[in-house]
Structures are given as structure tokens and as C-alpha cells.
N, C-alpha and C positions, 0 to 999 in steps of 0.2 A: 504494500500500500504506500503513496507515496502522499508526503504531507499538503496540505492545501493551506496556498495563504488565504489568509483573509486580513484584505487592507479598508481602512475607512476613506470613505473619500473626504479629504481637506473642505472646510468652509471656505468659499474664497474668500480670498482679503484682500479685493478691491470691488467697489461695485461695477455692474455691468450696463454702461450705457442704455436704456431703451429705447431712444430716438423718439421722436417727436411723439407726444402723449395728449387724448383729450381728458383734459382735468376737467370735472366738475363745477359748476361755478352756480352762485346764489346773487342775484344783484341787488344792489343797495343804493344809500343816496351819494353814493361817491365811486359809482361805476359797481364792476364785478367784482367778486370776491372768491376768491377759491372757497369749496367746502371742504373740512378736515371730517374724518369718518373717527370712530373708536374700532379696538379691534375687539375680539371677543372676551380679554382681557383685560378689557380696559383701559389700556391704550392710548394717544391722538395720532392717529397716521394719516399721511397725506394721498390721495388714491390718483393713481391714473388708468386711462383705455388705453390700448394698442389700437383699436380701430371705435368709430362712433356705433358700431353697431353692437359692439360689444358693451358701452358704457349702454344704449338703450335698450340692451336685454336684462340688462345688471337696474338701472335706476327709472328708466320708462322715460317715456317717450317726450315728456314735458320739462326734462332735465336740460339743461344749459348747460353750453362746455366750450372752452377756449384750448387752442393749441399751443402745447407748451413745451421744451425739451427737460428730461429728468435732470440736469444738473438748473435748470430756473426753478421749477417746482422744488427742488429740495434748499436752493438759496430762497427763496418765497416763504418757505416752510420754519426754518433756520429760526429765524426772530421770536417765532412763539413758542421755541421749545418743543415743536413737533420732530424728529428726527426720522422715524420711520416712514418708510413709501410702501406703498404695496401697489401692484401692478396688475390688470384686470380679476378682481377680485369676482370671485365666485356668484356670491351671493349678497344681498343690503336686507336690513330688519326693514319692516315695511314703518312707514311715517307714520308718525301719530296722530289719531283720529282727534283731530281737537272738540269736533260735534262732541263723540262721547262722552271726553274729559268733561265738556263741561254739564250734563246731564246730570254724571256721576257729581260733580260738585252740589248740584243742585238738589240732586236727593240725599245726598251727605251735610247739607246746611243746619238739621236740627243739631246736628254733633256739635256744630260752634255757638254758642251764647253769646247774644248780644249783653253788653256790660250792661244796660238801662235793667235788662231780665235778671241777669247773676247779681244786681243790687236788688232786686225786690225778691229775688229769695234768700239775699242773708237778712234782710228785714224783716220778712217773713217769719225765719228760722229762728232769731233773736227774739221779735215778737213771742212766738211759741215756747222759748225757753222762759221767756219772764212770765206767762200766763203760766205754766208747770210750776215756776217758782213761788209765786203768790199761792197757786190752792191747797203746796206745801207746807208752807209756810201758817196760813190760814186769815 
């Protein structure tokens, strides 16, 4: 029998160009904006497409994207402490339904007390403790 290596293969350790990228973008009142994703980790990584059809399989069809090469996007990225890129990612959590959220606020509103309420039940409650006191008392 003769022995078998088994080698690992090295991380590289330099990144590898991907050439011109469509990044994601969110507009505002001061132009475009790159959008930064989280990973599943938790994370801030910077995303880009290899092709548009890729970013509109991945984010749909109403998403905005500017072209950008991966050493811009990662100086872009740089200033806010984002350092990770990730390049046509898989899959995106789908956005958050804001209708819901606010539904669920709305039938979750008795949980919070208006202060005018939480004052007339310790007055209340004080009221009740001094009527207790008194028929003690006599």
C-alpha cells in the first residue's frame, strides 16, 4: 500500500480582482448610496453582482445598482468599518413588511400605559390602601 498525501489547500492571501460589479444602491437626498447587507453572522459586508441578472434574481427587480470595480466598492466600504465583500450572494432575507409591523404595534398598544392612566391607578391604588387603613383602624 502506498501512502496518500493529503495536502490542504492554502487561503489565499491576496484578494482576487472581480472586475466591474453591480452594487446595490438605495437613493437619498444626496444622490445614491451603496446598500451594506449583514451576513448571517452578523456581520456588515459590502455585496456585489457579477452580472444584473444575477443581482435581480438575488434582490428583484425594483432594486437599483450602479457599476463599480471591487477595489472602489471596498475603498467606498473602508470609512465605515465595513471590510468584508461578498460577491453574488446566494440568497437576501426578504424586507420587512412595514404594513405588519405596524398592525402588530397596534394591537400590542394596551401593553404600553399612557402616564395620565399609570397616574390614576396609583391614585387609585393609594386611594384603596387608605380606605383599608381607616376601616382598620376604625
Amino acid at each position: 500500500m502506498s501512502p496518500v498525501e493529503y495536502s490542504e489547500d492554502p487561503e489565499p492571501s491576496e484578494r482576487f480582482p472581480a472586475g466591474l460589479l453591480h452594487v446595490p444602491v438605495r437613493s437619498g437626498p444626496a444622490g445614491c448610496t451603496a446598500r451594506f447587507f449583514r451576513t448571517p453572522l452578523g456581520g456588515r459586508t459590502a455585496v456585489g453582482f457579477t452580472s444584473a441578472a444575477k443581482l435581480t434574481a438575488t434582490l428583484g427587480t425594483d432594486q437599483a445598482c450602479i457599476r463599480l470595480s471591487e477595489p472602489a466598492l471596498r475603498a467606498l466600504a473602508a470609512p465605515l468599518g465595513v471590510t468584508a465583500l461578498t460577491v453574488d450572494p446566494p440568497f437576501s432575507a426578504p424586507a420587512a413588511d412595514r404594513t405588519a409591523a405596524t398592525i402588530r404595534e397596534h394591537e400590542n398598544s394596551w401593553r404600553r400605559l399612557h402616564p395620565r392612566r399609570v397616574g390614576a391607578l396609583r391614585v387609585t391604588g393609594a386611594a384603596a390602601v387608605v380606605a383599608c387603613l381607616n376601616l382598620l383602624i376604625g
